[in-house]
Structure formats: structure tokens, C-alpha cells
TORVO-612871 format. One record per residue: residue number from 1; residue in one letter; x, y, z of N, C-alpha, C in turn. Coordinates in steps of 0.001 Angstrom, whole numbers. Layout:
N
<NUM 'A' <X Y Z> <X Y Z> <X Y Z>>
...
//
This chain:
66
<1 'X' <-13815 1697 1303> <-13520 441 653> <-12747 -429 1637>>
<2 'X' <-13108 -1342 2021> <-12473 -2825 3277> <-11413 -3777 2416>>
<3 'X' <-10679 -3782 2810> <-9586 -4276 2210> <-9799 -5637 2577>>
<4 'X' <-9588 -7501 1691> <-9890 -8207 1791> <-8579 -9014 2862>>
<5 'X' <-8958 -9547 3824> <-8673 -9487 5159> <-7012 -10878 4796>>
<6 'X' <-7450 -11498 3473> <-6145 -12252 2753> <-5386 -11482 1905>>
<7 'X' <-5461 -9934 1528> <-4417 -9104 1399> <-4093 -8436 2286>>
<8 'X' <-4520 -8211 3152> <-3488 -7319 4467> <-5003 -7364 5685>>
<9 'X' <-4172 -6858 6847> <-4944 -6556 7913> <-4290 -5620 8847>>
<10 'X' <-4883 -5126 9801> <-3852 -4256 10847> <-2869 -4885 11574>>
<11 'X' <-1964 -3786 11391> <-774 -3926 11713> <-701 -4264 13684>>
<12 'X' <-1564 -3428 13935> <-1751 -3515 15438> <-2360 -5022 16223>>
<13 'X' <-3236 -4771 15407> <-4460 -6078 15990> <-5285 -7180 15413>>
<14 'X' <-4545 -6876 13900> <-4880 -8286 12899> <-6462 -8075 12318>>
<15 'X' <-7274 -6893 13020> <-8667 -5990 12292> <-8153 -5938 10766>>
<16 'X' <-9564 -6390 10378> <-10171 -5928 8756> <-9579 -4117 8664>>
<17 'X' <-9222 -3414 7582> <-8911 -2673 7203> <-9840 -1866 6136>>
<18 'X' <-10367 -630 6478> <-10684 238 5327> <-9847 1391 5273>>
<19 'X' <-9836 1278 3481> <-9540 2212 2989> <-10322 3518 3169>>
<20 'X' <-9786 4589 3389> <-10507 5807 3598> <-9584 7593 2823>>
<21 'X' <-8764 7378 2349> <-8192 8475 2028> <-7064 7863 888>>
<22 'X' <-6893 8459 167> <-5241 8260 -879> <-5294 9438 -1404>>
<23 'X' <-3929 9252 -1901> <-3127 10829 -2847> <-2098 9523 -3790>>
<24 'X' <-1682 10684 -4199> <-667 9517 -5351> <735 8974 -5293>>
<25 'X' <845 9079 -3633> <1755 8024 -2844> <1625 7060 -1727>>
<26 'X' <370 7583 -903> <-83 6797 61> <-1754 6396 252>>
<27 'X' <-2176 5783 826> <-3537 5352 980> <-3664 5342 2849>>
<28 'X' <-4466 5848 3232> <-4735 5701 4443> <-5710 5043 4813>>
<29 'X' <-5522 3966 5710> <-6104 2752 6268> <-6668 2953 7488>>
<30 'X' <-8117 2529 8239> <-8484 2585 9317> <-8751 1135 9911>>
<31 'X' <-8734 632 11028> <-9068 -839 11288> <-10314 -267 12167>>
<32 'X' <-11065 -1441 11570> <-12523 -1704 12088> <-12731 -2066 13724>>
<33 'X' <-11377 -2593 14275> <-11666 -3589 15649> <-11176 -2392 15913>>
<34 'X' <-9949 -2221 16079> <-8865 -865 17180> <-8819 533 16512>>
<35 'X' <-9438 801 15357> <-9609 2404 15292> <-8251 2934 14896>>
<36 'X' <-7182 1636 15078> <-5788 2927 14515> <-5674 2976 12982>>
<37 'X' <-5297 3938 12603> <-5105 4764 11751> <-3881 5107 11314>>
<38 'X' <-3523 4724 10000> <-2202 5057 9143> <-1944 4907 7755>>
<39 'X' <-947 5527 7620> <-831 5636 5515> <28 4378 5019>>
<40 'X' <-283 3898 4589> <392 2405 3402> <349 3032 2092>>
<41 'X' <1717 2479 1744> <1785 2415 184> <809 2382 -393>>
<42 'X' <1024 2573 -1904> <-772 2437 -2693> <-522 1074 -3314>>
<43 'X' <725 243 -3215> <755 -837 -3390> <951 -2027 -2199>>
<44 'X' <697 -1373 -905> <505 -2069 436> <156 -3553 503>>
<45 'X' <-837 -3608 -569> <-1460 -5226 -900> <-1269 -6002 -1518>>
<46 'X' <-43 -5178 -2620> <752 -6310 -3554> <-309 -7122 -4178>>
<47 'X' <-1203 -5826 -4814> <-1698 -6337 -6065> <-1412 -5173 -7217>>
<48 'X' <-349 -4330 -7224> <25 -3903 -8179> <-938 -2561 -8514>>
<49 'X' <-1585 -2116 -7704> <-2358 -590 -7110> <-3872 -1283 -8121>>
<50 'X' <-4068 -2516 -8793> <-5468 -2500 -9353> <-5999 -2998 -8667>>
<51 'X' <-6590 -3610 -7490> <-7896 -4329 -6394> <-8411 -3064 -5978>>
<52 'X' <-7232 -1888 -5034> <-7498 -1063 -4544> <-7582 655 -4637>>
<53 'X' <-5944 670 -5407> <-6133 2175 -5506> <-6670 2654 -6629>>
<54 'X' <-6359 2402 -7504> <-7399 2759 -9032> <-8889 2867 -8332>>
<55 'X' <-9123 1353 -7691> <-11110 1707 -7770> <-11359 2793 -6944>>
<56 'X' <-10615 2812 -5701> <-10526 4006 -4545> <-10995 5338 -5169>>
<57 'X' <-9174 5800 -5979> <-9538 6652 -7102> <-10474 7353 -8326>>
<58 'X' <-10738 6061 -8708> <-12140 6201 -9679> <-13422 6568 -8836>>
<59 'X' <-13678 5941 -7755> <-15133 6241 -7230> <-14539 7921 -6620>>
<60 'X' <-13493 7875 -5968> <-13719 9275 -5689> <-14311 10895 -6802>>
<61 'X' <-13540 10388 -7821> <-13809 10712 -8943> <-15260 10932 -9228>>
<62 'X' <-15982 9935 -9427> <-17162 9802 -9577> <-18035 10622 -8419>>
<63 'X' <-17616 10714 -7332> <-18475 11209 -6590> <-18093 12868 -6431>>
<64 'X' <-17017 13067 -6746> <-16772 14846 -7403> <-17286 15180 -8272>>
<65 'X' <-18105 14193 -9207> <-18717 15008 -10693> <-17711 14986 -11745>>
<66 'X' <-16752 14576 -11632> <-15637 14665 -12626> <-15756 13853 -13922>>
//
């Protein structure tokens, strides 16, 4: 899931951001341009964990069969 580039971007190099991993304190972010890699809050985007971590969550869900 790519995080929309007017809620956050990398910290390094100002790259678009995907989401690629969460647990139920952090979300781990990859940037598309520089490849670095790190954990943000699950409210990192200050939309209150619903744009990102819920749907994150739910599709993972969905794709376990759950």
C-alpha cells in the first residue's frame, strides 16, 4: 500500500513511501526512489490509523483466509 505523497514521504529523500509490514505499534515503510527502510508509528500520517493501518490490516487479513 503507497502512502499518498501529501501525507508523508521519506524521511531520507522526499520518495513516495510503501507500506509493507505492521504489528500493533509500528508500520514499516519502504521508499520507492532510495530503498531505505524503517518503522513509523501506525499513526505516522496523522490520519488517526484509518487511510492506512486498518486497510493495511484488513487486506492482510483477507489474504490469510481469516
Amino acid at each position: 500500500m503507497h502512502v499518498d505523497p501529501k501525507d508523508g514521504t521519506c524521511r531520507s529523500c522526499n520518495g513516495e513511501l510503501a507500506i509493507v509490514d505492521a504489528d500493533d505499534v509500528t508500520m514499516t515503510v519502504v521508499c520507492d526512489e532510495c530503498g531505505d527502510t524503517y518503522d513509523v508509528e501506525t499513526d505516522a500520517f496523522g490520519d488517526g490509523c484509518v487511510t492506512y493501518y486498518i486497510p493495511f490490516m484488513a487486506a492482510r487479513l483477507e489474504e490469510d483466509g481469516d
